[in-house]
DRENDRENSE-619512 format. One record per residue: x, y, z of N, C-alpha, C in turn; residue in one letter. Coordinates in steps of 0.02 Angstrom, whole numbers, plus 32768, in hexadecimal, padded with zeros to 4 digits. Layout:
<recs>
XYZXYZXYZA ...
</recs>
This chain:
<recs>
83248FFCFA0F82E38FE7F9F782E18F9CF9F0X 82A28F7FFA00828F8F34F9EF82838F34F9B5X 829F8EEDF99B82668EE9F962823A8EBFF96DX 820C8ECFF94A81BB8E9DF95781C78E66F923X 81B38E2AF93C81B68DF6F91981648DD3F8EFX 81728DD6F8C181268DBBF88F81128D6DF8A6X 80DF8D68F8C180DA8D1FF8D680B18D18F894X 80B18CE0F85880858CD7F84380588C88F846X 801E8C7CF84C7FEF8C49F85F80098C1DF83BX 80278C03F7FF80288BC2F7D8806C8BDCF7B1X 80A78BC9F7A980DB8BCBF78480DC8BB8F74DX 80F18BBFF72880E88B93F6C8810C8B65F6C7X 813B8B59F6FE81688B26F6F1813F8ADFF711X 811A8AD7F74880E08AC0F74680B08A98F73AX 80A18AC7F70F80688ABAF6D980768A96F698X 80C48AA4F69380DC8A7BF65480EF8A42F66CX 80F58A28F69E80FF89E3F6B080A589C6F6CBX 808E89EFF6DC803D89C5F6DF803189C3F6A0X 805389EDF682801B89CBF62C803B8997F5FFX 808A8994F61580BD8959F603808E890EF61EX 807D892BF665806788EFF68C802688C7F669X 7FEE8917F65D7FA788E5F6567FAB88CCF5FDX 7FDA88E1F5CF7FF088C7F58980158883F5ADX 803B8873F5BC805E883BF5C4800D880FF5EEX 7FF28820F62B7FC58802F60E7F7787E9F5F0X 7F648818F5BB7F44880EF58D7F6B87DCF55AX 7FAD87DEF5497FC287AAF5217FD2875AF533X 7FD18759F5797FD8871FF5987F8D86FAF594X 7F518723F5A87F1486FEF59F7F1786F4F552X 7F238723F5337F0B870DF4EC7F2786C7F4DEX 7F7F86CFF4E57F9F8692F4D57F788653F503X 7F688648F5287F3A8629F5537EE58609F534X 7EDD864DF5167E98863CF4F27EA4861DF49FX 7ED08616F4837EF38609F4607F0685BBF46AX 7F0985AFF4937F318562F4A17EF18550F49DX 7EB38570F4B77E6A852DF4C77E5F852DF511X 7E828564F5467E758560F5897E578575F5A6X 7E1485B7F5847DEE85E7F58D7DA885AFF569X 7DA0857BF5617D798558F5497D268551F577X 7D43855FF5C17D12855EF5E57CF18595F5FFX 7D0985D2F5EC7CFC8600F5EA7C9F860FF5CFX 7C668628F5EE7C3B861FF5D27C0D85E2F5D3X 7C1285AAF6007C0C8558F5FB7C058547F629X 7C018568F66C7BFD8564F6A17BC6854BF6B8X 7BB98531F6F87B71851CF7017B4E8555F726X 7B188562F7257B0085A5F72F7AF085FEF715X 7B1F85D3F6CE7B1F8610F68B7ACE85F5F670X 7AAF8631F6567A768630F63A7A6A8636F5F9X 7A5A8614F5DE7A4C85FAF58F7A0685E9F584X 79FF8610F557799E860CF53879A48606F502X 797985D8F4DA798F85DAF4A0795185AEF46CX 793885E9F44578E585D3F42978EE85E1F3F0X 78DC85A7F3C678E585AAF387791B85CFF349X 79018604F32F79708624F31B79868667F342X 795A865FF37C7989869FF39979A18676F3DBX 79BB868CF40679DC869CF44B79D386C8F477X 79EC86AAF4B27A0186DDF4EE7A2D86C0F52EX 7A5B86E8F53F7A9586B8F5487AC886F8F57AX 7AB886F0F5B97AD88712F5EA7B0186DEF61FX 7B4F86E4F6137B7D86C6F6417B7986E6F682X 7B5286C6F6B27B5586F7F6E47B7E86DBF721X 7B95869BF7217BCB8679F7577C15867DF73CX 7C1B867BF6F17C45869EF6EF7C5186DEF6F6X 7C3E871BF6D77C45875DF7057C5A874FF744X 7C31872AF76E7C44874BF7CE7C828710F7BBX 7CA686CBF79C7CDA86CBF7A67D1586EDF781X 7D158709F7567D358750F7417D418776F774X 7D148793F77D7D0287C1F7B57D3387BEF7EEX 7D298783F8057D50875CF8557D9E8763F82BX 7DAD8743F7F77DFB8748F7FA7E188769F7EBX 7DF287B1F7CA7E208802F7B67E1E8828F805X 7DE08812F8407DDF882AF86D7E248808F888X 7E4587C0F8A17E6187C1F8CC7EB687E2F892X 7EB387D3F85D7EE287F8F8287F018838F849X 7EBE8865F8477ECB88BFF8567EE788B1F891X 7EB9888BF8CC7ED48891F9137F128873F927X 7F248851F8FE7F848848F9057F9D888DF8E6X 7FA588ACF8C17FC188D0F8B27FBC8912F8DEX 7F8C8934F8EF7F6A895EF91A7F99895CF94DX 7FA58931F97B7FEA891EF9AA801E8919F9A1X 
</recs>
């Protein structure tokens, strides 16, 4: 008799190093945002800021798409 072998989709061993990975870095930006280097974050030219008397309105929207652009080319190194 054969034995049948269990393929399973995602191993745990894995998964405990992607989550080693995206903690190491969440603590690197923080330490980062921490120093004063995340300062421009939000400040961008093309972020939208309204702002009438004591309220606001205030959508970063060039930052997003550059967020955006550097978790995209991020994933796509890894992906390969």
């Amino acid at each position: 008799m054969t034995a049948m072998k269990v393929m399973r989709p995602f191993a745990m061993p894995e998964l405990g190093k992607l989550l080693v990975i995206i903690g190491c870095v969440i603590v690197a930006i923080g330490f980062l945002f921490s120093l004063g280097l995340g300062n421009w974050m939000g400040k961008l030219p093309g972020d939208i800021r309204i702002e009438r008397g004591a309220s606001g309105f205030y959508f970063p929207i060039v930052t997003c798409l550059v967020i955006s652009i550097v978790l995209s080319l991020i994933f796509s190194l890894f992906r390969r």
